[in-house]
Each structure stands twice: as structure tokens, then as C-alpha cells.
C-alpha angles and dihedrals in degrees: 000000000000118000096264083058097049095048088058077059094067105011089101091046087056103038086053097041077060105045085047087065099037108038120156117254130127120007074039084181096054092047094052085049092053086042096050102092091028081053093051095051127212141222079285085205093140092063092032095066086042092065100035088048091050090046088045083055097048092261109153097244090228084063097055090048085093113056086031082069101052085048094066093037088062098050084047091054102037083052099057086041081045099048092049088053095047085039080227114186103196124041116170092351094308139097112278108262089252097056095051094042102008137251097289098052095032080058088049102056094039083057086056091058094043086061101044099050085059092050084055095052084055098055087048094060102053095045086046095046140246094290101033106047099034074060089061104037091062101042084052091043092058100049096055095050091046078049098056094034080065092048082062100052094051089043086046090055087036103055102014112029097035098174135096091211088071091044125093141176089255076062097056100035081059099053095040090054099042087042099031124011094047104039107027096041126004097028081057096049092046100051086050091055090046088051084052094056087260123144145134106040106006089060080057100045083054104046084055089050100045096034094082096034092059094057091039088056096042084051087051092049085056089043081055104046098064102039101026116104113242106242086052102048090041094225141076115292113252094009089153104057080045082053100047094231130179105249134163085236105057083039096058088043095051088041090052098037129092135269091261097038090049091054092047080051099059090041091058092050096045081072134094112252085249089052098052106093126220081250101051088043090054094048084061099051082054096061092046087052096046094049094038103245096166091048097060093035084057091046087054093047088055092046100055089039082065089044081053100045087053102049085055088049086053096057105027094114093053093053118084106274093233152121086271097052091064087053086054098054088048083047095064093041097055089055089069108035089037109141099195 
């Protein structure tokens, strides 16, 4: 069984424990609108390494449904607040939820999911016990806040500093670990091996391990979004470069570019996502194809997949020898050679 296999295993238990909590009922309009991106379902990954890594741990998989729940409730919630800021237009091959019911409303029932997936995490730690659940609280607790702490700093680039020039890879690398390698990869891990009764060294073995593979993974996503077809990817080609994001890509091709098309880049980033025009985005796209962007974003994510294959090498013999262990493995390796 490889990771992808193993997510279709729990991806109903996840998806039910959900819908328990949000079902629609009056205002029927407000819930369908909670339920729109649970109901479209994504990747469900985060989740997906909670659980493996709790299994992997010893954890009963009927006990990490829970928090697996709130996982995927946070990722539903962030995405519609995500997708406002960005002012996306596409999220898992659909409109965005602003563009079918508006900003305010789309706020609103991202705020309904935000509070149920609190009141989930709640549940979890009375049935899990004093210890254990105020454990996991916290962890949980401080990644989202280290998640959200990241969001700001790429708002604040997107909205106030507005120039690549001011821009650098320590930037980067601080945005894709608080966005990416903590939540997406090692926060994940960490909150299956507390359910599991795990603490101390094996939350830092898997930190080490996670760490690299979450900005392996962020560096792919960019990959992606300027090569993936649409339908696959499930967003809009080239958003980035519409949303004015920090990326290794745009920072090796402003680093490499000339004195006049360094000043045409940061004018085009000086511009709203509405004001930057299909010319000026495929201009863009030129110069990351004339100073070879891709090909040093894709350099970077190789390198920290190896950072990441080393780390696991390093504590294999501190992780479970089981079944579970090998997804794993195959877990942390999708992250970085993901197509979608």
C-alpha cells in the first residue's frame, strides 16, 4: 500500500466525522456554504499523515478520527480565508467560494468551520484525557498560530512590500516552513505520535524529518503552479505570479535579470492581482523561462528531498518497524514528486 492508497482508507471516516458536526440544516443556505470546500473534498494529505503517523505509533485508528477531522476542517477554513486574501478564482476545479456568494458571506462561513473544528478538538480531548488531549490541544494550537504567523508575512509582501527587490530566499524559506513544512508535514506527524502516547524525541525526529519535505513539497506547488494543467492542479495557471508571491523561482529570475527588466518586474508586482494584465504575466513567465527559474526551483526542491531522505535514514531505527512505517516512506516522497 503507498500513501495515496492508504488515504482512500480513511478518507470516508474523515469526511463523516465532518459532516456529523456540520450538517445542513437552518440557515440551510449558510451550512451548504460551510459545507462547499468539505464537500469537495481535497487531497486530504494533512489528515492523512496524522493518522498514519498515529497508527504507525500504536494509536487505535477509531481514536485519531477526531483530530483527523479537525485536520482537514482547518485546511477547509484557512482555504476560503486563503482564497479571499489571494482573491483566488479557482480552488479544487471550482470557482473560488467568493466568486459564486460574495466576500462577506464567503467570511462568514469560513468563520462556521473555524469554530467547529475547535469545538472538535474539544470533544477530542475529553474523550482522550486530561494529559493526553491538553497534548494535543496545544501542539495543535501552535501550529496553527505558526501557520497563520506565515499567512502575514506573505500578505504583508503581497499587499505592502510589493517588490522583489525586497524580497530574499530567508523570506521564502520562512513562509514555506511556517505554511508548509509545519502544517502540511511535520505538525501533522507530530499530533499522530501524541495521540499515540509520543513525545519528547520522536516529535523531534519528526520535525527533522518533515521539516525538508515540507519545503520540498512548497517549492513543488510553485513548480506546479506554473506548468500543471488546470484541471489537474485544481487552480488558475501562473497565480502566483496574479498574486504577486514570493517564489524561488521569480527570486532567481529577478536576481539573474537585468537593470530594466528588474525594474518592469517590480512594476508588475507593484500591481493588484485585477490591474496586472495576461501580457505582462506572460512576460513574466518569459523571463523565468530565459534565466531558467524552474530549473533552479526544481534544483532546490531535489536538494531538500535529499535533506529529507537523510533525516528519515537517520531515524529509521527510532521509528515502529511496520506495515505503516513503509507508507510512510512513500508519504514523504510523494510530497516532493507530487504531480498534482
Amino acid at each position: 500500500m503507498n500513501f495515496k492508497e492508504y488515504i482512500e482508507t480513511i478518507r470516508s471516516g474523515v469526511y463523516s466525522t465532518i459532516c456529523g458536526y456540520i450538517q445542513i440544516k437552518e440557515p440551510e443556505e449558510h451550512y451548504r456554504m460551510v459545507r462547499d470546500y468539505i464537500d469537495r473534498q481535497g487531497s486530504y494529505r494533512r489528515p492523512g499523515l496524522l493518522m498514519l503517523s498515529g497508527e504507525m505509533f500504536g494509536a487505535k485508528r477509531e481514536d485519531l478520527f477526531l483530530p483527523a477531522a479537525a485536520m482537514q476542517l482547518s485546511e477547509d477554513w484557512i482555504l476560503i480565508h486563503d482564497d479571499i486574501e489571494d482573491h483566488s478564482e479557482m480552488r479544487r476545479g471550482k470557482p473560488a467560494l467568493q466568486k459564486i456568494h460574495g466576500y462577506e458571506l464567503a467570511i462568514n462561513a469560513g468563520d462556521g468551520a473555524h469554530m467547529t473544528m475547535w469545538k472538535i478538538m474539544k470533544d477530542y480531548m475529553l474523550r482522550a484525557g486530561q494529559e493526553r488531549g491538553s497534548a494535543m490541544y496545544d501542539k495543535f494550537y501552535d501550529m496553527l498560530e505558526y501557520t497563520v504567523e506565515g499567512q502575514y508575512i506573505e500578505d504583508n509582501f503581497i499587499y505592502n512590500v510589493k517588490e522583489m527587490e525586497r524580497a530574499s530566499e530567508e523570506l521564502y524559506m520562512r513562509i514555506a516552513n511556517t505554511k508548509t513544512g509545519y502544517y502540511t508535514v511535520y505538525g501533522p506527524l507530530q499530533l499522530g505520535a501524541l495521540a499515540a502516547g509520543k513525545n519528547g524525541a520522536i516529535l523531534e525526529a519528526l520535525e527533522e524529518i518533515g521539516r525538508p519535505a515540507g519545503i520540498a513539497f512548497q517549492i513543488v506547488d510553485d513548480i506546479l503552479d506554473m506548468t500543471a494543467d488546470e484541471k489537474t492542479f485544481g487552480k488558475r495557471r501562473f497565480g502566483d505570479l496574479y498574486e504577486g508571491k514570493v517564489t524561488l523561482i521569480m527570486l532567481h529570475t529577478y536576481q539573474s535579470a537585468t537593470k530594466e527588466e528588474k525594474g518592469r518586474i517590480d512594476a508588475i508586482y507593484r500591481k493588484r492581482r485585477e490591474e496586472k494584465s495576461e501580457d505582462e504575466i506572460n512576460w513574466l513567465a518569459q523571463m523565468v523561462e530565459k534565466y531558467d527559474g524552474m530549473g533552479y526551483a526544481k534544483r532546490m526542491s531535489e536538494r531538500y528531498g535529499e535533506i529529507a531522505k537523510r533525516s528519515i535514514e537517520k531515524h529509521l531505527l527510532s521509528l515502529p518497524d511496520n506495515e505503516n512505517t513503509k507508507v510512510l516512506l512513500s508519504a514523504l516522497e510523494e510530497l516532493y514528486l507530487r504531480k498534482k
